[in-house]
C-alpha positions as CSV (number, residue, x, y, z in Angstrom):
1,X,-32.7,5.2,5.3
2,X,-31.9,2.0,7.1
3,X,-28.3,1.4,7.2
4,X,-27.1,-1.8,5.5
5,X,-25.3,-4.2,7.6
6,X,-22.1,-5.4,7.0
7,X,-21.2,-8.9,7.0
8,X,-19.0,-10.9,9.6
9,X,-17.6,-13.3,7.4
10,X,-14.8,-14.2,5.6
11,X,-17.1,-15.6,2.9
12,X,-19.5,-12.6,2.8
13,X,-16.9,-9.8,3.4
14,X,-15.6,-11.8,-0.1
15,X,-19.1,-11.7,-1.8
16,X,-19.5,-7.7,-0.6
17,X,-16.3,-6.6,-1.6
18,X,-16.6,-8.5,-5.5
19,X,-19.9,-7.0,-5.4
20,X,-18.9,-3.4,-4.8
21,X,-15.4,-3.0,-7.4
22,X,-18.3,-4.6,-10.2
23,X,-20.7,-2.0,-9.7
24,X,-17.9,0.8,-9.7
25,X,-18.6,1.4,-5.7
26,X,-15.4,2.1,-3.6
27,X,-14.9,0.5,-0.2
28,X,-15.2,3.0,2.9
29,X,-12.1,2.8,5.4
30,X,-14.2,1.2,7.7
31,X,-15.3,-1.4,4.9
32,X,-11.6,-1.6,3.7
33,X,-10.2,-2.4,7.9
34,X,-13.0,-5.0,8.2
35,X,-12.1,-6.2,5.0
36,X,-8.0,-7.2,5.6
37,X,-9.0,-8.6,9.2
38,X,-11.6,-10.6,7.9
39,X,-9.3,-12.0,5.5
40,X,-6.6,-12.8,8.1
41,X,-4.5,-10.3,6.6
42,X,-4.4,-8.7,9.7
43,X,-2.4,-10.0,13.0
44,X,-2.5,-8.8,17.0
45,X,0.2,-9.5,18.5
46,X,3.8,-8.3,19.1
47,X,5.8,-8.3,15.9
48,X,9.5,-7.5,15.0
49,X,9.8,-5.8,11.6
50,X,13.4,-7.3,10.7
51,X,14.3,-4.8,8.1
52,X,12.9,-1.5,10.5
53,X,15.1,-3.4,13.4
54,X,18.3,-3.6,11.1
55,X,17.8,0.2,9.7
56,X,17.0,1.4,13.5
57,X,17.9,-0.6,15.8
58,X,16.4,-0.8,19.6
59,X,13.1,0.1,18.0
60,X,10.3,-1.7,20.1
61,X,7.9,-4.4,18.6
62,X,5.2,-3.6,16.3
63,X,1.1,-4.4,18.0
64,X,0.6,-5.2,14.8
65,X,1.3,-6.7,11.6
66,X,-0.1,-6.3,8.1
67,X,0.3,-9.9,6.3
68,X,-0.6,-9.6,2.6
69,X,0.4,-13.4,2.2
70,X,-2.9,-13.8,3.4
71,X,-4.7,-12.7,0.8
72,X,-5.9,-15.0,-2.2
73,X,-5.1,-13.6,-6.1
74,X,-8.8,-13.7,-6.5
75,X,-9.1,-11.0,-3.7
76,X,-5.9,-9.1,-4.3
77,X,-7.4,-8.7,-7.2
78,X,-10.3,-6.9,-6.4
79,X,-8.0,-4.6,-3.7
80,X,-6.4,-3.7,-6.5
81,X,-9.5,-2.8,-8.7
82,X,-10.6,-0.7,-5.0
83,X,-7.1,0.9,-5.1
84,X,-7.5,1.8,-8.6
85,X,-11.1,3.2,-8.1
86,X,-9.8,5.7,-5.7
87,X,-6.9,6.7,-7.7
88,X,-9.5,7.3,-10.3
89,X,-10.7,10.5,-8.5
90,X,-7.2,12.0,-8.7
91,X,-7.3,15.0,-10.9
92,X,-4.2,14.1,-13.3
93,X,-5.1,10.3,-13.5
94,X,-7.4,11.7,-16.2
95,X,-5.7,14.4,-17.5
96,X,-2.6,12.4,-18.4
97,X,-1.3,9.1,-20.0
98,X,0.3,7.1,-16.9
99,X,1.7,3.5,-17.4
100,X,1.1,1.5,-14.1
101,X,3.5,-1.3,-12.6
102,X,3.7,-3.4,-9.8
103,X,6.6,-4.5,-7.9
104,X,6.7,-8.6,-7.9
105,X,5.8,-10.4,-7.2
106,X,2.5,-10.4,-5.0
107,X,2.3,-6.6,-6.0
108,X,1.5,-7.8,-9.5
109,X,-1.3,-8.9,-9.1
110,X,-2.7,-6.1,-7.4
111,X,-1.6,-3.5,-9.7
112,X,-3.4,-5.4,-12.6
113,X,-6.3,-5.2,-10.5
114,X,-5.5,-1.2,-10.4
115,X,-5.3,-1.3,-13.9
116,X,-9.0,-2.7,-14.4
117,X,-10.5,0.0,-11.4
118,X,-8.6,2.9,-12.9
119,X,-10.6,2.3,-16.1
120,X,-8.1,5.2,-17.7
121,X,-8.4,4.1,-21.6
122,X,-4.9,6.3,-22.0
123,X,-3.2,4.2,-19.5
124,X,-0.6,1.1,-19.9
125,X,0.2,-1.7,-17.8
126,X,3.9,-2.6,-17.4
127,X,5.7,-5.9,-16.2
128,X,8.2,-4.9,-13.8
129,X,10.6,-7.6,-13.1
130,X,13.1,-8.9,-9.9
131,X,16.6,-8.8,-10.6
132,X,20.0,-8.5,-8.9
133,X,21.7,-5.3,-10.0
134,X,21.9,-2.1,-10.1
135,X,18.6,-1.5,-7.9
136,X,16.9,-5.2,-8.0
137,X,13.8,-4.2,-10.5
138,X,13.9,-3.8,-14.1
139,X,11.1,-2.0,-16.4
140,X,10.0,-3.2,-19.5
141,X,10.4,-0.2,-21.9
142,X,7.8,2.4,-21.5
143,X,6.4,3.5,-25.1
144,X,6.0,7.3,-25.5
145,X,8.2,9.8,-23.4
146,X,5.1,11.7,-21.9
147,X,3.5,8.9,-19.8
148,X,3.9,8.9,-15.9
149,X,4.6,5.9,-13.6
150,X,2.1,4.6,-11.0
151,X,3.9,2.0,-9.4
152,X,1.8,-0.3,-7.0
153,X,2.5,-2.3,-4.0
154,X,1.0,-4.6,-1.1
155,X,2.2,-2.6,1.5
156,X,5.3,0.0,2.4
157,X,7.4,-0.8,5.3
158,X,10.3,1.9,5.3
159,X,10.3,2.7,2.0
160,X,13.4,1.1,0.5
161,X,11.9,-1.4,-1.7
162,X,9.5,1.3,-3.3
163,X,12.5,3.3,-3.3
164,X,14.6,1.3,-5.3
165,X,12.0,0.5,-7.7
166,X,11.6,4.8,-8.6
167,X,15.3,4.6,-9.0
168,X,15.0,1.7,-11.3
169,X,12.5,3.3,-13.8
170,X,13.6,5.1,-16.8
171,X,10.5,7.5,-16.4
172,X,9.4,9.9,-14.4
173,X,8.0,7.8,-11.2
174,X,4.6,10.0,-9.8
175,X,3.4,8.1,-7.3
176,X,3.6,5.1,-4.9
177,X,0.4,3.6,-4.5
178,X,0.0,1.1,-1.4
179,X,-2.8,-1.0,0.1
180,X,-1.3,-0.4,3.2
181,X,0.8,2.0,4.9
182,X,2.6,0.8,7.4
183,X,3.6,4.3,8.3
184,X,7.8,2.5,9.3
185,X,8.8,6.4,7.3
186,X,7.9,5.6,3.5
187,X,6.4,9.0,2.9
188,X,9.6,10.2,4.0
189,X,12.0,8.5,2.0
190,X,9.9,9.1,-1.0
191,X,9.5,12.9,-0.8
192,X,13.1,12.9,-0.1
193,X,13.7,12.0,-3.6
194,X,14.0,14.5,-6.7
195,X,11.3,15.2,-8.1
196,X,9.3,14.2,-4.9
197,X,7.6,11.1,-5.7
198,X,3.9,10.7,-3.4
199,X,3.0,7.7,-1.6
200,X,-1.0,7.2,-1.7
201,X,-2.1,4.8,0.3
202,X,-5.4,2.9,0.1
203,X,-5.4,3.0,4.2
204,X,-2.7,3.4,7.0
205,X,-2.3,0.9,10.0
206,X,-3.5,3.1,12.5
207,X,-6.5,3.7,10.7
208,X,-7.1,-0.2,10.3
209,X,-6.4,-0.2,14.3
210,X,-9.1,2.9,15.1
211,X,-11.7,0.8,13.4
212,X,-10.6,-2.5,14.6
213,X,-11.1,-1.0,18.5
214,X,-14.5,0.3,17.4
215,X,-15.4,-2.7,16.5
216,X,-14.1,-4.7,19.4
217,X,-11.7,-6.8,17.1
218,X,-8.4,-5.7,19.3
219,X,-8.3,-5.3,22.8
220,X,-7.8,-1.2,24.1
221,X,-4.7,0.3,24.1
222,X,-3.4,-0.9,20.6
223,X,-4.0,2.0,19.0
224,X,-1.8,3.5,21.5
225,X,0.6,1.2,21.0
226,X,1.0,1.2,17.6
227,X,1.7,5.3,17.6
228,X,4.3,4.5,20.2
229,X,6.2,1.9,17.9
230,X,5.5,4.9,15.4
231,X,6.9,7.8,17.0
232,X,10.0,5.5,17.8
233,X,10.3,4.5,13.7
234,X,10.3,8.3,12.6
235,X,12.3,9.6,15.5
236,X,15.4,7.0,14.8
237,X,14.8,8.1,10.8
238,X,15.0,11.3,11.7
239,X,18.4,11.1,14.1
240,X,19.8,8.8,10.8
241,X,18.7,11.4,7.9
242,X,20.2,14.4,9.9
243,X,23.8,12.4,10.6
244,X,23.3,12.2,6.8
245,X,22.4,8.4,6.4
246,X,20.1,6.7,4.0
């Protein structure tokens, strides 16, 4: 069998990716990579990650950057419906009730787009609002005792916005869902907490960056400079979390 092409458009990367959530197909990693750079939601360069710099400093720059400002609603949207196709597959997605929430504001949109994919008829979808104290996110109240929280985001940096938003919900918190993993030690902070709470995301950066090199959309050696800015991330974590630091 011939295999189909892909496009090399923004405007047909657009029309395949509406296409595919409709007719209940998910995206391939590939497809999903392609996707975000085609829709400038991806950036080469060298990048400071302010809130990684102020947790550890003397980290080095970042090759690249994940920009989820970039995206339309329209195609957050659909992300979203990808995200929640793939979620779909998990085992206790259908077993149990969950209630899904995004954190504002952009994450909104995406986790109503979850909400559609996930096609769970025993699930909810929750407002979760900004505010200024205790943790900065409130939950609207959660009907029934027994449901699970989903929470959704664009992306997870080093985990302390997601965090704060577990800590904020009056029920158990399950997962972390995230378009993209920046891999900046999320997964850490998360599993830290009690009871471990899993971040799931839709792809990581360094998988966006293998593809992107396979395709000739960044020059050689990214890849290996993005799991140098990596290592440095975790490493720092690590030397903070073991001094006993947040």
């Amino acid at each position: 069998m011939k295999q189909q092409q892909l496009p090399t458009t923004k405007e047909g990367w657009e029309a395949y990716l509406a296409s595919s959530v409709e007719a209940g197909h998910k995206l391939t990693p590939e497809e999903l990579a392609l996707v975000l750079y085609y829709f400038d939601a991806i950036e080469v360069g060298s990048f400071s990650n302010l809130v990684a710099h102020n947790l550890y400093p003397g980290l080095p720059d970042c090759p690249v950057f994940f920009d989820p400002r970039r995206l339309s609603e329209e195609n957050a949207g659909h992300l979203g419906e990808h995200l929640g196709l793939d979620f779909r597959s998990c085992t206790h997605s259908r077993s149990k009730e969950i209630a899904v929430a995004g954190i504002p504001r952009a994450g909104s949109t995406l986790a109503r787009g979850f909400f559609r994919g996930l096609g769970n008829k025993h699930a909810i979808l929750l407002e979760m609002r900004q505010v200024k104290e205790p943790t900065g996110f409130e939950l609207e109240e959660v009907p029934g005792h027994e449901r699970t929280l989903v929470i959704v985001d664009f992306t997870s940096a080093t985990g302390t916005t997601a965090e704060r938003a577990v800590k904020a919900s009056p029920v158990r918190v399950s997962d972390v869902v995230v378009l993209v993993n920046r891999e900046e030690g999320a997964s850490q902070l998360l599993g830290r907490l009690e009871p471990r709470v899993m971040l799931l995301p839709g792809i990581r950066l360094r998988g966006i960056v293998t593809y992107l090199e396979h395709h000739g959309k960044v020059r050689a050696g990214t890849e290996l400079a993005l799991a140098r800015y990596r290592h440095a991330v975790l490493t720092a974590q690590q030397e903070i979390l073991a001094r006993g630091g947040t």
